[in-house]
Every structure is written in C-alpha cells, then in structure tokens.
C-alpha positions in Angstrom: 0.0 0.0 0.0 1.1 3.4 -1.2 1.1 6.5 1.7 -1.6 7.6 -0.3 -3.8 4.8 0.4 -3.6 3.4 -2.6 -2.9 -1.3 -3.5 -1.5 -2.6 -6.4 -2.8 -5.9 -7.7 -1.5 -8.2 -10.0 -4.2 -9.2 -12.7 -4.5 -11.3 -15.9 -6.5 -11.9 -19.0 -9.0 -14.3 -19.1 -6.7 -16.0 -21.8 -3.5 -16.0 -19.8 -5.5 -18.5 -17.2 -5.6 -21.2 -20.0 -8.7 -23.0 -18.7 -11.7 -24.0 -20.2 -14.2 -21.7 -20.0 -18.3 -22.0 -20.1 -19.6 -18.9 -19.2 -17.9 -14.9 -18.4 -19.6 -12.5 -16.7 -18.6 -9.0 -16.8 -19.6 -5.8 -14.9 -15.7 -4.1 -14.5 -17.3 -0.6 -14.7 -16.6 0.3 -18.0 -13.6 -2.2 -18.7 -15.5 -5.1 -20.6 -14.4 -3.9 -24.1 -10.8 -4.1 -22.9 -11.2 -7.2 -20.6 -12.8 -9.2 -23.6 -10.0 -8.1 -26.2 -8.0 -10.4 -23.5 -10.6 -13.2 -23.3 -10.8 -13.3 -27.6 -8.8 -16.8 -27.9 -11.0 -18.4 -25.1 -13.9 -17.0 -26.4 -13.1 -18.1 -30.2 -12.3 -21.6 -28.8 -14.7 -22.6 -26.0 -17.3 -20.3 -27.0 -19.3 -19.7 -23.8 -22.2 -18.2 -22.5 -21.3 -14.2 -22.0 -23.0 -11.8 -19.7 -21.8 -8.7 -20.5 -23.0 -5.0 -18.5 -22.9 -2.4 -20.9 -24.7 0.2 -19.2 -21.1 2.1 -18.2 -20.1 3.5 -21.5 -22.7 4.3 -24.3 -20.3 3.2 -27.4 -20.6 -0.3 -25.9 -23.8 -0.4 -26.8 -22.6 -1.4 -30.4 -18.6 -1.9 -29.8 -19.0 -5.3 -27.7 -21.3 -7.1 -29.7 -19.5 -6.2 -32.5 -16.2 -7.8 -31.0 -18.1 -10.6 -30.1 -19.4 -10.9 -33.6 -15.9 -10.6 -34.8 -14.9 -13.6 -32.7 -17.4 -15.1 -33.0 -20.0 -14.9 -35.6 -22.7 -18.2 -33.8 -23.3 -16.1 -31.3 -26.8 -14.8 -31.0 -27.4 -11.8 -28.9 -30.2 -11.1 -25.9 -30.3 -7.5 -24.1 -32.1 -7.5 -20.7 -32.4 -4.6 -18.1 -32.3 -5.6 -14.9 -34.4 -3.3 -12.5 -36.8 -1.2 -13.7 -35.8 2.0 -12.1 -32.3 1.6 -13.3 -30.2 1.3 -16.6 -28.6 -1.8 -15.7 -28.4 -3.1 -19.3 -26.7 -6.6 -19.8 -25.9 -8.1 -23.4 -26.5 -12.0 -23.3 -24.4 -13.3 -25.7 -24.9 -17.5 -26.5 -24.1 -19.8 -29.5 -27.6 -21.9 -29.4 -25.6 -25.0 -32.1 -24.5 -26.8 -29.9 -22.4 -28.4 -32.4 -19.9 -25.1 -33.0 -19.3 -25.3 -28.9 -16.3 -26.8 -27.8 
C-alpha cells in the first residue's frame, strides 16, 4: 500500500489463465471492451455463454457485440435490463448450435 492509500494488484486476462471456460460474466465498470480483447482466444475456442453490462459507456452499446461478432460470428445476442428503475443493461451473448461449442 502506497502512503496515499492506494494497492496494487497483480491481474490477468481471461486468456493468460488457460482453462476451459463455459460462461464470463462481466460488470468491471466500464472495462469489458478491454477485458474481452484479453478473453478473444477463449472466447473463439470454448465459445461460452457471456454476460456482459454495458450500461457504463454508451459506445458499448454497439462496440462489444460487434467484437463478439468478430470472434465469433454463432453467437446470438439477448439485451435485458435488470431493474426497472435503473439502466442496468446486460448483453447476453450464446451460440444456441451446440455443435460449433467446444
């Protein structure tokens, strides 16, 4: 800890772990984009189930899903808000083949 209160933490992409993946969910406050550009080669490979917030930054409204598209193109989108008094918008992203899932 810094005198200024502040920790560093070590962290890692989704790809560095090298496990088999079924299912990411994300809500990072505004770092999906950038945490999924590190989670591309599990998500091209294992192709899981994705729940994705996208409610922190308005161009993620059409930049993740087209990333995911561009990883993926089986994936079908499904947008859902959570709570009716807030903006809590979440992309569901799933490849419903089940024969393109690893």
């Amino acid at each position: 800890m810094t005198n200024l209160g502040e920790i560093n933490i070590d962290v890692s992409s989704i790809d560095n772990l090298g496990v088999e993946t079924t299912f990411i969910k994300m809500d990072i406050e505004g770092a999906e984009l950038e945490a999924l550009k590190g989670a591309s080669e599990t998500i091209r490979k294992y192709k899981p189930k994705l729940a994705i917030a996208l409610y922190h930054n308005p161009q993620h409204l059409t930049e993740i899903p087209i990333l995911i598209k561009s990883l993926c193109p089986e994936y079908e989108f499904f947008l859902r808000i959570h709570s009716f008094f807030s903006r809590e918008l979440v992309l569901y992203a799933v490849v419903t083949n089940e024969e393109n899932v690893k």
